[in-house]
Z-matrix of the N, CA and C atoms (Angstrom, degrees):
N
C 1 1.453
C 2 1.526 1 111.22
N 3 1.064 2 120.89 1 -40.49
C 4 1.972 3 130.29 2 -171.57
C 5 1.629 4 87.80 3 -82.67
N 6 1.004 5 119.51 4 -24.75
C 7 1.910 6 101.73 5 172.81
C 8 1.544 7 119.23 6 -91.39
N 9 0.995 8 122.38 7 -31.67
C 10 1.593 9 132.62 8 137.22
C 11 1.523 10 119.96 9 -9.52
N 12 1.489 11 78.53 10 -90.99
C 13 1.937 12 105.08 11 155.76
C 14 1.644 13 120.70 12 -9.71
N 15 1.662 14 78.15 13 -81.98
C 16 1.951 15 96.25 14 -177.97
C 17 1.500 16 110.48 15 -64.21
N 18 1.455 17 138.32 16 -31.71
C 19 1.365 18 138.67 17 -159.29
C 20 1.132 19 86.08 18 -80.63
N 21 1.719 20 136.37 19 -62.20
C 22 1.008 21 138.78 20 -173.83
C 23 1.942 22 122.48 21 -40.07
N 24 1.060 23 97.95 22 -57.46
C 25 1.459 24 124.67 23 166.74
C 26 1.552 25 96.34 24 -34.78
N 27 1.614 26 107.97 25 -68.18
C 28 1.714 27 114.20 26 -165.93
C 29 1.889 28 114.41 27 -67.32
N 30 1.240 29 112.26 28 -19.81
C 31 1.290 30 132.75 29 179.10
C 32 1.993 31 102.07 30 -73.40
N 33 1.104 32 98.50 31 -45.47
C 34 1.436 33 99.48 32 -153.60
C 35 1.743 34 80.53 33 -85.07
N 36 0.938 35 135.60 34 -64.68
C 37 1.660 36 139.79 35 174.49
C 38 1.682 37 99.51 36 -24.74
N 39 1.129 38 119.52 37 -71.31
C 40 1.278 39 136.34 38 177.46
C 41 1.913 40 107.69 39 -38.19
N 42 1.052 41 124.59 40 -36.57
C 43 1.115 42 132.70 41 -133.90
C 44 1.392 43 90.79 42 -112.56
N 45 1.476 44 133.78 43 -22.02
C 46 1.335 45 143.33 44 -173.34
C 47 1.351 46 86.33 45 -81.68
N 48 1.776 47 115.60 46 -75.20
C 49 1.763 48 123.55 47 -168.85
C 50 1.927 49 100.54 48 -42.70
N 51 1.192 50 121.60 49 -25.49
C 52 1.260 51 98.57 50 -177.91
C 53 1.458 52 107.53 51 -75.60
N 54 1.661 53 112.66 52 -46.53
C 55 1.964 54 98.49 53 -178.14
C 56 1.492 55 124.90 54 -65.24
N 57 1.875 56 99.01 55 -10.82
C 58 1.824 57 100.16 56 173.40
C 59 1.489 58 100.45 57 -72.74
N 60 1.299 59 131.61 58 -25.35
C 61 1.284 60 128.51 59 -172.85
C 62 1.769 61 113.19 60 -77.85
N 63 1.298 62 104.50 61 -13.41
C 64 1.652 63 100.62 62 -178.94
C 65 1.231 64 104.37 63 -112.74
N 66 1.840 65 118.41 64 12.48
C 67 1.651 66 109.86 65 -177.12
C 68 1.528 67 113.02 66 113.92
N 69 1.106 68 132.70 67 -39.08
C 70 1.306 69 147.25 68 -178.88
C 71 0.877 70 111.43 69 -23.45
N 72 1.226 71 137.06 70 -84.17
C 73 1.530 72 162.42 71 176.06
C 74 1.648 73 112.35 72 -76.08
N 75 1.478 74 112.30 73 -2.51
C 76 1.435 75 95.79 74 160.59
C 77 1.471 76 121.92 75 -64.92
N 78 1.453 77 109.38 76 -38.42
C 79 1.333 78 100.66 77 177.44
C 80 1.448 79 122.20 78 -74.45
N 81 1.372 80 131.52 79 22.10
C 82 1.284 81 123.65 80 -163.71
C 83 1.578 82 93.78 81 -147.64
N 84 1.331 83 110.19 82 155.25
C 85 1.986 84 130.18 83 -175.88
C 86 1.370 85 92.14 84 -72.82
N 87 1.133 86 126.30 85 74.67
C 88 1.729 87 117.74 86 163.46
C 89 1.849 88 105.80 87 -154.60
N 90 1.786 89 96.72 88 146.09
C 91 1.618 90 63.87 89 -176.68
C 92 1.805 91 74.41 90 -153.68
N 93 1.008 92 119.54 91 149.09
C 94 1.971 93 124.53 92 142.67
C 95 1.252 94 127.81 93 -66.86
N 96 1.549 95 91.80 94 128.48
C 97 2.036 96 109.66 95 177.51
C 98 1.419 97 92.91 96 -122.74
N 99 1.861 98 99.54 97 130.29
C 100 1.646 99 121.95 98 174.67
C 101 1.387 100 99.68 99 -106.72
N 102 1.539 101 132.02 100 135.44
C 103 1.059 102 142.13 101 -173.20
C 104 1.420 103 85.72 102 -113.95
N 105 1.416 104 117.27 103 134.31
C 106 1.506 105 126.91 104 141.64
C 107 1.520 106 129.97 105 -122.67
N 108 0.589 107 95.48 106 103.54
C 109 1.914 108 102.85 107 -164.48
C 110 1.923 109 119.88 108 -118.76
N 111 1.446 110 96.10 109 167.80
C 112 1.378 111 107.93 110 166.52
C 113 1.466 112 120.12 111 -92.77
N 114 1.100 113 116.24 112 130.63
C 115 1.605 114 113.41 113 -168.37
C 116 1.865 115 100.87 114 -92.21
N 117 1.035 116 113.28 115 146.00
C 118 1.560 117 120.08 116 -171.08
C 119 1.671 118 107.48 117 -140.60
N 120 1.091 119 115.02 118 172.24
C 121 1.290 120 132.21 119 178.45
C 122 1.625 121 125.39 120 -158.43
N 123 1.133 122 119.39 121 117.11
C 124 1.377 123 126.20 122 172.37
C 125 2.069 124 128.79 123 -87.72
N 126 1.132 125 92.38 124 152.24
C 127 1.628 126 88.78 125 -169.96
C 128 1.743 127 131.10 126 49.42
N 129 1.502 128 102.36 127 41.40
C 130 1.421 129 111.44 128 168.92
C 131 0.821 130 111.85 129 -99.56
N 132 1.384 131 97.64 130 148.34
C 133 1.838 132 125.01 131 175.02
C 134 1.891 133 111.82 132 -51.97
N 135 0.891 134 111.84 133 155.61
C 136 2.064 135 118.62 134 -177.70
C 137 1.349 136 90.73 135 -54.67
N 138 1.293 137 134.03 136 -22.17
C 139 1.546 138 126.76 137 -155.58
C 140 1.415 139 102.97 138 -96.62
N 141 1.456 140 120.48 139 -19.43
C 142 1.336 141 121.51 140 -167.13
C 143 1.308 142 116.58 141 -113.65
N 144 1.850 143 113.96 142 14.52
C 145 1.476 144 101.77 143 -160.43
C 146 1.790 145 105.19 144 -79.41
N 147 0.931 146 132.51 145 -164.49
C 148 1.524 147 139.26 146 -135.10
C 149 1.414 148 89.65 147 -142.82
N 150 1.553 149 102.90 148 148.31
C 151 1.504 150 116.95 149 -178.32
C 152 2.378 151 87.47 150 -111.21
N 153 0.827 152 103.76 151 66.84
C 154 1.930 153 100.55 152 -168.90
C 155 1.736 154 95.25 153 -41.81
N 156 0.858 155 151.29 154 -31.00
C 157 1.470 156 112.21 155 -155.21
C 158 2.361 157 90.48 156 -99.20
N 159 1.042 158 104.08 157 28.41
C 160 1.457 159 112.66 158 175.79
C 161 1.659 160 109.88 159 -140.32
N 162 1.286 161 95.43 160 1.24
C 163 1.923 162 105.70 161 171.60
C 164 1.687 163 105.98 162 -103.08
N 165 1.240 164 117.16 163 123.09
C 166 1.431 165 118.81 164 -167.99
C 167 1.241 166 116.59 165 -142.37
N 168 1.216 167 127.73 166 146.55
C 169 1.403 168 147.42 167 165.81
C 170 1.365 169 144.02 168 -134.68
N 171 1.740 170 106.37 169 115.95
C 172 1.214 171 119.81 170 -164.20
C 173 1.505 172 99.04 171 -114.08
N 174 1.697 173 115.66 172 121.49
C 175 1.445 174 124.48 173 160.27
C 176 1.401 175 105.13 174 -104.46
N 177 1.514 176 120.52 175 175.46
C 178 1.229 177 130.79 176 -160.11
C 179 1.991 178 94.26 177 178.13
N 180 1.379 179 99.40 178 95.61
C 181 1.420 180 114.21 179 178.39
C 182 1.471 181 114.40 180 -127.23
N 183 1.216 182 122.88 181 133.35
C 184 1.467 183 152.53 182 177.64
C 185 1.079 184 87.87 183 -89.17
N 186 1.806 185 136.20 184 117.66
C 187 1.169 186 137.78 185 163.12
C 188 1.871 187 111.02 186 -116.50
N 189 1.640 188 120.90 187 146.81
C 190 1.000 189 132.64 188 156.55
C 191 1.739 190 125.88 189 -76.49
N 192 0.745 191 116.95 190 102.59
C 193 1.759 192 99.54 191 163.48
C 194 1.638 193 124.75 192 -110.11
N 195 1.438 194 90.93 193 134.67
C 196 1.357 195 114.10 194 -174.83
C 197 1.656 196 110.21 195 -122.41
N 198 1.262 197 92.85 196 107.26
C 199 1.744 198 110.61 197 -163.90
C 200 1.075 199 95.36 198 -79.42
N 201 1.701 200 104.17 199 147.79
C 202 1.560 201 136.08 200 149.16
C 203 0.956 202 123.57 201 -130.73
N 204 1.708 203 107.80 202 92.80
C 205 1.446 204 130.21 203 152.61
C 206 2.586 205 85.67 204 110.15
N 207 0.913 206 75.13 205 -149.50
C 208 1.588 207 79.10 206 172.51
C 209 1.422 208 142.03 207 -112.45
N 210 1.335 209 103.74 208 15.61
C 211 1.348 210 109.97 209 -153.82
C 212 2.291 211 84.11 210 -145.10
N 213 1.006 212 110.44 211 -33.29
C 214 1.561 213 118.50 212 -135.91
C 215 1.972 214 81.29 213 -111.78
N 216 1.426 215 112.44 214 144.23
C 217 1.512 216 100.67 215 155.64
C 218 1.558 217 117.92 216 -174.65
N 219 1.518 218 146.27 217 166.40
C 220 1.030 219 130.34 218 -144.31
C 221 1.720 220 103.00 219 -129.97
N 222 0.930 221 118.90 220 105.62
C 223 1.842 222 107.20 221 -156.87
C 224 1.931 223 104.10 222 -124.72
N 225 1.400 224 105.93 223 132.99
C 226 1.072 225 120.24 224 -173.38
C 227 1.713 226 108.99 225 -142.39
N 228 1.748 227 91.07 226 150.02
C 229 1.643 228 85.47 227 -154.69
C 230 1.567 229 93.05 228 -164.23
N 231 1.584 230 92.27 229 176.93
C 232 2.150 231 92.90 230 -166.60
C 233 1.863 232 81.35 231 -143.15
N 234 1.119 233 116.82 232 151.27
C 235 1.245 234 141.92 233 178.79
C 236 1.857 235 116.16 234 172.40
N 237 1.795 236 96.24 235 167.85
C 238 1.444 237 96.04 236 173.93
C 239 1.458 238 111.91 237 -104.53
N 240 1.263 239 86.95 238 145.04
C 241 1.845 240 106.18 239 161.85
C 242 1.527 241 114.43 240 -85.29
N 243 1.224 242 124.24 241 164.76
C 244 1.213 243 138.29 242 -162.49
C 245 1.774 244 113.58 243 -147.33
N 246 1.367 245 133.45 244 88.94
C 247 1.262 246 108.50 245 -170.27
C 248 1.318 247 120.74 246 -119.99
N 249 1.212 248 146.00 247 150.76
C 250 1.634 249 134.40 248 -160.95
C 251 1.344 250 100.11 249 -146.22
N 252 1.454 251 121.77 250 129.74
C 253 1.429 252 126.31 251 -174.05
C 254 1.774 253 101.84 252 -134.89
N 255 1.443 254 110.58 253 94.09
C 256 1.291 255 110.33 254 166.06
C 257 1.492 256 130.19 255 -89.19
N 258 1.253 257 116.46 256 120.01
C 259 1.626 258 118.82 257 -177.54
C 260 1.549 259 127.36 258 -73.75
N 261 1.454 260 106.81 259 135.60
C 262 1.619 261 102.76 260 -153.76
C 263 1.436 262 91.54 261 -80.64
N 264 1.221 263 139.71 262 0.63
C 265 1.258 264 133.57 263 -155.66
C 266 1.829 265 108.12 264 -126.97
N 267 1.226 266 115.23 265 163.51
C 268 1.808 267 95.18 266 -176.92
C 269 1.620 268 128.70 267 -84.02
N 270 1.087 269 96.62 268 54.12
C 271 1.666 270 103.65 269 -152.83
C 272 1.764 271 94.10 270 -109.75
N 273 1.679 272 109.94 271 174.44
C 274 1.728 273 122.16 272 -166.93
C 275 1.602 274 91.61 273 -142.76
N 276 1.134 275 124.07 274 117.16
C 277 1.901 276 147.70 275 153.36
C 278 1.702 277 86.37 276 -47.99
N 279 1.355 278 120.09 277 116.59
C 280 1.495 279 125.46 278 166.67
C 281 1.431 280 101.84 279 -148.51
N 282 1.295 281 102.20 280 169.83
C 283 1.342 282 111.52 281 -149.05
C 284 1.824 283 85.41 282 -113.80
N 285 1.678 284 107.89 283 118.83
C 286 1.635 285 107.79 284 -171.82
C 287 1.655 286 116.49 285 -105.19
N 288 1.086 287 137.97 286 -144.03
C 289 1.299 288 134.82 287 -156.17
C 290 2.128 289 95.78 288 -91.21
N 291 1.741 290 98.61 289 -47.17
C 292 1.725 291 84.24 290 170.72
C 293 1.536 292 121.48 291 -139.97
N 294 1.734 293 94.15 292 21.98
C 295 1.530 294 99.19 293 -170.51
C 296 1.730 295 100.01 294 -152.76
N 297 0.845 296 106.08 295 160.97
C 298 1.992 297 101.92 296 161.71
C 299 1.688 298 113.17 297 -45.24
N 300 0.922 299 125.57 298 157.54
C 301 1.468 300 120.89 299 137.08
C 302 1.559 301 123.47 300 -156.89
N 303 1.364 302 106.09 301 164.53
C 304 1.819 303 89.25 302 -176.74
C 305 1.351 304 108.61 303 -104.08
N 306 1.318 305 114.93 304 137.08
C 307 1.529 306 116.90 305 177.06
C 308 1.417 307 96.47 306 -96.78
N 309 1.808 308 110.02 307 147.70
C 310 1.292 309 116.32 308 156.96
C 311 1.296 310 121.25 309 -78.32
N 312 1.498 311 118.67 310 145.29
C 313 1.098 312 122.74 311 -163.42
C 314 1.900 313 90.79 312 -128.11
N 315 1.146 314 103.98 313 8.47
C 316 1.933 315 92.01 314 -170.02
C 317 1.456 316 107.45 315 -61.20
N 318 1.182 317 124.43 316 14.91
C 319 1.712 318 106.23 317 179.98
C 320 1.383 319 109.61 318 -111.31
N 321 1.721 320 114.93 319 23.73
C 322 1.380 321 120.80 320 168.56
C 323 1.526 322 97.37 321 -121.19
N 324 1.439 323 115.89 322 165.13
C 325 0.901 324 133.11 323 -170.35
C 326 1.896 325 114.83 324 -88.58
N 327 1.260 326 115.43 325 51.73
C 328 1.652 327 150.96 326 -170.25
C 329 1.636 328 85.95 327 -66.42
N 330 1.875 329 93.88 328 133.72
C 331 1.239 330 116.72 329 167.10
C 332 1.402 331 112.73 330 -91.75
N 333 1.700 332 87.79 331 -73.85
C 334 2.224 333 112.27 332 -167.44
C 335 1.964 334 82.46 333 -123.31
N 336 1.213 335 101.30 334 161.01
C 337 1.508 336 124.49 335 -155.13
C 338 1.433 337 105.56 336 -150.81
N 339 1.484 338 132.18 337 84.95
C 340 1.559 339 112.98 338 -164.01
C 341 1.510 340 111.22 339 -145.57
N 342 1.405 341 116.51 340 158.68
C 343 1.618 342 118.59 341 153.82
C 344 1.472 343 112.02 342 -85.26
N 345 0.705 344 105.10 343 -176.06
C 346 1.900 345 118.10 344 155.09
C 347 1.861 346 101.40 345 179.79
N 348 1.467 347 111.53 346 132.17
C 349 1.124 348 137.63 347 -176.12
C 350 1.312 349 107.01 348 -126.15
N 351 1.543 350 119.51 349 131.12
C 352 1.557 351 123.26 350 179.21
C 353 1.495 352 89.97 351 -140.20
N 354 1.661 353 99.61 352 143.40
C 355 1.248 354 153.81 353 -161.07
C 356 1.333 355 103.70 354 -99.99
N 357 1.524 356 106.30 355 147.16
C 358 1.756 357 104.98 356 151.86
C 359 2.151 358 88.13 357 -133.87
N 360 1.822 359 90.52 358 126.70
C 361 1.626 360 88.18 359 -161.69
C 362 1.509 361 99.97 360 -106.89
N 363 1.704 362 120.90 361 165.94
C 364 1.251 363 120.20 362 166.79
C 365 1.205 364 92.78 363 -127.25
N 366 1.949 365 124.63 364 98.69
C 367 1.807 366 120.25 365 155.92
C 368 1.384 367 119.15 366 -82.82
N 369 1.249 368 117.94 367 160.27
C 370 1.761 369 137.62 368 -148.87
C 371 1.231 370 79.27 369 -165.70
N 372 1.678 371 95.07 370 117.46
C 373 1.799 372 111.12 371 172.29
C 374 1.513 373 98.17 372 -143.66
N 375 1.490 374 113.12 373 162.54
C 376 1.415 375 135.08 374 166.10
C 377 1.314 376 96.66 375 -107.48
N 378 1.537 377 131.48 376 130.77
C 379 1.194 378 145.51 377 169.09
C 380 1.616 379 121.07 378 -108.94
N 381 1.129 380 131.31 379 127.19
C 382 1.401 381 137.43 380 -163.14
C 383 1.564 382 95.46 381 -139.78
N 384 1.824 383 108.53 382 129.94
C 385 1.574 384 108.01 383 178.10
C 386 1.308 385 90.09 384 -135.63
N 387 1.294 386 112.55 385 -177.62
C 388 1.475 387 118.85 386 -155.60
C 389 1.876 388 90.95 387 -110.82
N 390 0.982 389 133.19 388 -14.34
C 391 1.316 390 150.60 389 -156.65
C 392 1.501 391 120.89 390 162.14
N 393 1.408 392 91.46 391 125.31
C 394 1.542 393 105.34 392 164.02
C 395 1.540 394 143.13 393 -34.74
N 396 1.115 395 123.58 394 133.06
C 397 1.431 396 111.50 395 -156.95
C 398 1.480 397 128.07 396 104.24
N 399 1.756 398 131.42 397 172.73
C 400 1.179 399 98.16 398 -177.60
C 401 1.551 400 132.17 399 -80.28
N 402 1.341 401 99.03 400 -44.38
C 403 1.628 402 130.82 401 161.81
C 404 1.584 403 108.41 402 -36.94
N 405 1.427 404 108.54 403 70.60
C 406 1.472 405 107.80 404 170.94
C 407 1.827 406 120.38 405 -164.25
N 408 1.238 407 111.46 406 -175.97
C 409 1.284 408 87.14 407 -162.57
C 410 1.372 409 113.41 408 -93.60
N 411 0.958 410 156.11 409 -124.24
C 412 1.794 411 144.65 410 138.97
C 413 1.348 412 117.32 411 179.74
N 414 1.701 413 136.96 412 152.57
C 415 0.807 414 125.88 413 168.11
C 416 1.777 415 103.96 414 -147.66
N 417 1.567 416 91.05 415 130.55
C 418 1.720 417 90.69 416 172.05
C 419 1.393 418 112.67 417 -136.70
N 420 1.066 419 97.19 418 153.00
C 421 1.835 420 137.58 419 174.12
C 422 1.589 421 126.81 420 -85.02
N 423 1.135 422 146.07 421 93.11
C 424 0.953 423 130.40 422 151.35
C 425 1.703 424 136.64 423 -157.74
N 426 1.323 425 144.26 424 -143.89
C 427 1.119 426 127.09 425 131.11
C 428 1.242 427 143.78 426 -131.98
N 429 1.647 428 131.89 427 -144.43
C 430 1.052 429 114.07 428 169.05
C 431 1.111 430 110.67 429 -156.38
N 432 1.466 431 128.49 430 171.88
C 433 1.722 432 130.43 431 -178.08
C 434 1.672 433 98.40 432 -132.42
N 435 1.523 434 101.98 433 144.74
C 436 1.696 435 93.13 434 -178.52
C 437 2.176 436 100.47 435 -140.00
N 438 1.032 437 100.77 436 -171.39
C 439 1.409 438 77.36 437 -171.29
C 440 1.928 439 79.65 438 -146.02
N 441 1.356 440 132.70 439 145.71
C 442 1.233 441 143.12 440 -152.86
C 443 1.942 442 95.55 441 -86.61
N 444 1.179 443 118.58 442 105.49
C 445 2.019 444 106.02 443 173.74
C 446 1.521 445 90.80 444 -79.50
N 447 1.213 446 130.11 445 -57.43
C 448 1.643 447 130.16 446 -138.39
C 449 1.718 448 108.16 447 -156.76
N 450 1.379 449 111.65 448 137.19
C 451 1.249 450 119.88 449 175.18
C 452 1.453 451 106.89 450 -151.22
N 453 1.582 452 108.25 451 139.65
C 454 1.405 453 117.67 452 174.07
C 455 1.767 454 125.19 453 -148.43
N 456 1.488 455 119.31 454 161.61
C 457 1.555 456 89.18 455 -173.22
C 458 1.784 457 71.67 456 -110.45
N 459 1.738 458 86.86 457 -175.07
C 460 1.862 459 107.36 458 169.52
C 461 1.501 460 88.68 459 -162.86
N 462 1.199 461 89.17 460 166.52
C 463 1.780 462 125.67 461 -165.12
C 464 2.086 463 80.95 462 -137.97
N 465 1.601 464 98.67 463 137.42
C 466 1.448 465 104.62 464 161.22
C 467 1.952 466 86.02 465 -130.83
N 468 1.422 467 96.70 466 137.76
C 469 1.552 468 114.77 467 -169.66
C 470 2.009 469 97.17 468 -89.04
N 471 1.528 470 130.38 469 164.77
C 472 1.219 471 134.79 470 -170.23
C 473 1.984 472 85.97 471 -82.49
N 474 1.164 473 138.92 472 -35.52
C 475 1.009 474 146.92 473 179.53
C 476 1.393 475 107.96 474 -61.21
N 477 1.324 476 128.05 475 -31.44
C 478 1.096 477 121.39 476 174.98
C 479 1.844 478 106.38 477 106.65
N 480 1.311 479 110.63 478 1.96
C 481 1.694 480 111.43 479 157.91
C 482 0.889 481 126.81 480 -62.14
N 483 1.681 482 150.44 481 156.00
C 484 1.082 483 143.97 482 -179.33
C 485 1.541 484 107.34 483 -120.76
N 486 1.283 485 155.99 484 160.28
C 487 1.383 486 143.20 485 143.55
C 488 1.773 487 94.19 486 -130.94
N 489 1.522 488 100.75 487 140.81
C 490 1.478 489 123.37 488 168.88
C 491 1.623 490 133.68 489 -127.56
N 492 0.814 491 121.19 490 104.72
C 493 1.405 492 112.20 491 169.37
C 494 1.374 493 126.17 492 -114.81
N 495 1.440 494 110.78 493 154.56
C 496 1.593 495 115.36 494 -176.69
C 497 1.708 496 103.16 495 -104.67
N 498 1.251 497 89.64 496 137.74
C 499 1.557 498 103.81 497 156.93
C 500 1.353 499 112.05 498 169.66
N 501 1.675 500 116.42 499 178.01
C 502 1.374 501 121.24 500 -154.92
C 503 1.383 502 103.64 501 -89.53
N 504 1.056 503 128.84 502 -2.43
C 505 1.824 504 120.85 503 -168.50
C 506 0.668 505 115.20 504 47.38
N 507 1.680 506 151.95 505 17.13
C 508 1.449 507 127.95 506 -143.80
C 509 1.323 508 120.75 507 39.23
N 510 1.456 509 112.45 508 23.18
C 511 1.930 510 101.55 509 177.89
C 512 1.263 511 99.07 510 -70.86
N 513 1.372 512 118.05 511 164.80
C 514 1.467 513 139.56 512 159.90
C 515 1.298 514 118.78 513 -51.80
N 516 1.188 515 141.79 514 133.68
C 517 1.445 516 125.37 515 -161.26
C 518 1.992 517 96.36 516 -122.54
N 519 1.283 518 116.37 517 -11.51
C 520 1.148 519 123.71 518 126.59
C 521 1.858 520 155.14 519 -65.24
N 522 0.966 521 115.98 520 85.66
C 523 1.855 522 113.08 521 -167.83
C 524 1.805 523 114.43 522 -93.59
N 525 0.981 524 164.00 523 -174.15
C 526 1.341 525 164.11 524 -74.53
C 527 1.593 526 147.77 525 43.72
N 528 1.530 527 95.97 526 125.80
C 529 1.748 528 102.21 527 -158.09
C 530 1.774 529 95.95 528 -137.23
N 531 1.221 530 107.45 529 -174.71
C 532 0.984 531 152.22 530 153.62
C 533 1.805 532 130.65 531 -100.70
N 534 1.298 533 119.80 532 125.13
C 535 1.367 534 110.53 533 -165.85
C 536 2.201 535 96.73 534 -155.23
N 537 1.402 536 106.78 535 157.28
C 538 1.279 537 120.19 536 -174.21
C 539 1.389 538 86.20 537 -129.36
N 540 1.203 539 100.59 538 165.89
C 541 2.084 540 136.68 539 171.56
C 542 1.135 541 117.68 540 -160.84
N 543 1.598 542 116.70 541 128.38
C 544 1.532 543 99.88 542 179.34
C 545 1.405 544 74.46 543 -152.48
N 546 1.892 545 105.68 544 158.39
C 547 1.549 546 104.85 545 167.38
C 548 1.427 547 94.93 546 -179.61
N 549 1.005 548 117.64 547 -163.79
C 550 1.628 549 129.95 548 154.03
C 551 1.480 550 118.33 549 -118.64
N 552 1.747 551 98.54 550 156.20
C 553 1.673 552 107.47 551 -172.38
C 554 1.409 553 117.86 552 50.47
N 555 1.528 554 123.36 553 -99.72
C 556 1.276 555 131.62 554 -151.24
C 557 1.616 556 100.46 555 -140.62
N 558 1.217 557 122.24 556 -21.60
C 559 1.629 558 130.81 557 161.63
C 560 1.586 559 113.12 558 -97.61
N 561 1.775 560 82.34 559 133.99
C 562 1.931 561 99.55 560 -174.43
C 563 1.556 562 110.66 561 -123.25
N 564 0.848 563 122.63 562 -172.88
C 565 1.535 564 128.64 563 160.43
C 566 1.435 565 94.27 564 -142.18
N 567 1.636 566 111.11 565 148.20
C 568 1.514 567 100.16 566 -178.39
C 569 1.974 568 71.56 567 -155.67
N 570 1.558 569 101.49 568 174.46
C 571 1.530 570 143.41 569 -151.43
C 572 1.647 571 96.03 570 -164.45
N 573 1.313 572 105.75 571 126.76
C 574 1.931 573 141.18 572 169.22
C 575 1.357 574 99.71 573 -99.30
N 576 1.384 575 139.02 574 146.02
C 577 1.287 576 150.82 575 129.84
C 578 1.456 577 115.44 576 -122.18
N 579 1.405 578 121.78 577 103.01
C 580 1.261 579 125.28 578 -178.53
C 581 2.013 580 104.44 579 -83.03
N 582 1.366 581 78.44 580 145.53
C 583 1.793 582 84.69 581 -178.35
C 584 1.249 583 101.30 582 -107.91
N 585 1.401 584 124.92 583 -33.27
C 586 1.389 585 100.91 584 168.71
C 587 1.591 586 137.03 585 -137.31
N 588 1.305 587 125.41 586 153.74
C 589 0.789 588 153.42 587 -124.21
C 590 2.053 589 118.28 588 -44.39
N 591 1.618 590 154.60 589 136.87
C 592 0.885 591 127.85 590 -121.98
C 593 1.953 592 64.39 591 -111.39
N 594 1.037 593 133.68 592 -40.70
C 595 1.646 594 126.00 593 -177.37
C 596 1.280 595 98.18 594 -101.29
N 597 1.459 596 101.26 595 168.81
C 598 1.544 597 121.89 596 163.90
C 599 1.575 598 111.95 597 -70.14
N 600 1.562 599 82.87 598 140.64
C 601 1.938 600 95.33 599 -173.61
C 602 1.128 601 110.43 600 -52.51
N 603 1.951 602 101.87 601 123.24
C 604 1.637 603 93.25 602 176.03
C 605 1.231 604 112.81 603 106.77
N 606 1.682 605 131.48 604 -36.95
C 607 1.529 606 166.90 605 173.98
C 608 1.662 607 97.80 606 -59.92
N 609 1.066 608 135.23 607 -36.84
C 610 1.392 609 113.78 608 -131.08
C 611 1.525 610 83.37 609 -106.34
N 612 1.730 611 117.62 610 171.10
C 613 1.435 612 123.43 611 173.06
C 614 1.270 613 106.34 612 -63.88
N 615 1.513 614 84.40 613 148.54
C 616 1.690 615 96.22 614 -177.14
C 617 1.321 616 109.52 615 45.50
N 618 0.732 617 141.45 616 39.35
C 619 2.236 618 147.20 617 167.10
C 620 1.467 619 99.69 618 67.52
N 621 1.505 620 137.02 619 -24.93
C 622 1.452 621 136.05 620 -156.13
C 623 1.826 622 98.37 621 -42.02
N 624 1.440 623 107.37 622 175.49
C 625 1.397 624 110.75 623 -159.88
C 626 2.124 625 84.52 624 -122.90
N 627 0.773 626 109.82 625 66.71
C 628 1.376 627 119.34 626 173.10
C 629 1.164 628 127.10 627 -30.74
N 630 0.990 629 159.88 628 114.88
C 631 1.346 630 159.84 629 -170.68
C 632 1.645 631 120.35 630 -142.78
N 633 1.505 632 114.02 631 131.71
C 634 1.739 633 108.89 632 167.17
C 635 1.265 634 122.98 633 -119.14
N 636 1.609 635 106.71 634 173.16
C 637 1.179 636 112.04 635 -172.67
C 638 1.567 637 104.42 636 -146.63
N 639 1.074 638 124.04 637 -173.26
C 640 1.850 639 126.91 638 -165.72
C 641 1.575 640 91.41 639 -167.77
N 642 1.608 641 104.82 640 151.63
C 643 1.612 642 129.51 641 164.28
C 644 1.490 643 91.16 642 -143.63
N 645 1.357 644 112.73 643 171.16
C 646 1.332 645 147.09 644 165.41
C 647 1.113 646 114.70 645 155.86
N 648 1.230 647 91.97 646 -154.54
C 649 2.084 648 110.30 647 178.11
C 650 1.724 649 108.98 648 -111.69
N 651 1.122 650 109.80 649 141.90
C 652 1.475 651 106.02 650 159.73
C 653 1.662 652 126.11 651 -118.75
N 654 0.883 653 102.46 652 165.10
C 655 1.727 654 108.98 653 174.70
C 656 1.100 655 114.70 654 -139.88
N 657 1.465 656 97.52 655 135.89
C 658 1.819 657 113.46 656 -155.16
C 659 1.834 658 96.94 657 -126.96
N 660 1.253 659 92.70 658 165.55
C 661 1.320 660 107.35 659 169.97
C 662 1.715 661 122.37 660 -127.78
N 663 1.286 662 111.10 661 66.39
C 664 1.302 663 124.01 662 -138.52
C 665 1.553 664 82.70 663 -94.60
């Protein structure tokens, strides 16, 4: 049912960028921001550190804008997040007797080692451009709250097997951060700082107080 949910979510997101693409929404204050990013993590245990250039993040937000004045404007919007946390080490995120924990798995022949958690998000930004129109420079501020649809880990084997399972880890099924964008035209660079926590207090390996964060680029349709 929560993958339903989320496909649906990504369909209907999807489905806006196609009528901005035939004109639709040119005439109207709305536009799509694609986040592509590196997924990160702070204050993990040795067992949980991150292989980053295999930790990734894909957002996909339907935004409103509601201008102030011509230059200045206040934009709020619902889309999904996408998050992928691969472990540099041979270990599996499982769900233990009262907390997460990672089992080692190094005595199989382990490729990629990962979570991935998807979101359904609500971002709230302040937008600032240097000039009106699209051709300009911009910088925004704001954040967001997301609420957890679906999470699962996988193992991809050197053979080319896969194994997957779903479950909650004790993740937080609540997420919220803080995040910037600034760029020109239709290319951004943007930065995530989540404030709180990636498991439930108390949940996480080894007790650590887990926390994430994201960089990349985005592309907007401003």
């Amino acid at each position: 049912m929560a993958k339903k949910i989320f496909f649906s979510l990504l369909l209907a997101v999807w489905a806006v960028a196609a009528q901005a693409q035939i004109g639709l929404l040119k005439r109207t204050p709305i536009n799509l921001v694609v986040d592509l990013g590196i997924s990160g993590l702070r204050n993990v245990p040795t067992s949980m550190e991150l292989n980053p250039f295999n930790s990734r993040t894909v957002n996909i937000y339907y935004m409103k804008n509601i201008r102030i004045g011509n230059c200045f404007s206040f934009n709020v919007g619902a889309g999904a997040g996408m998050e992928k946390y691969a472990f540099s080490k041979k270990v599996l995120l499982e769900s233990g007797f009262q907390s997460a924990v990672m089992s080692n798995i190094g005595t199989f022949d382990v490729r990629k080692s990962l979570v991935a958690i998807n979101y359904a998000d609500i971002p709230l930004e302040f937008r600032l451009a240097s000039k009106s129109g699209r051709k300009a420079f911009r910088v925004a501020a704001g954040g967001k709250i997301g609420i957890r649809i679906s999470s699962h880990n996988k193992v991809k084997f050197e053979n080319g097997d896969k194994s997957k399972y779903k479950d909650d880890f004790y993740l937080n099924p609540i997420r919220y951060g803080i995040y910037g964008r600034m760029g020109y035209n239709s290319f951004n660079l943007f930065a995530y700082y989540g404030l709180s926590e990636l498991f439930r207090a108390g949940k996480a390996p080894e007790g650590a107080p887990v926390m994430s964060f994201t960089f990349g680029i985005s592309l907007t349709t401003f």
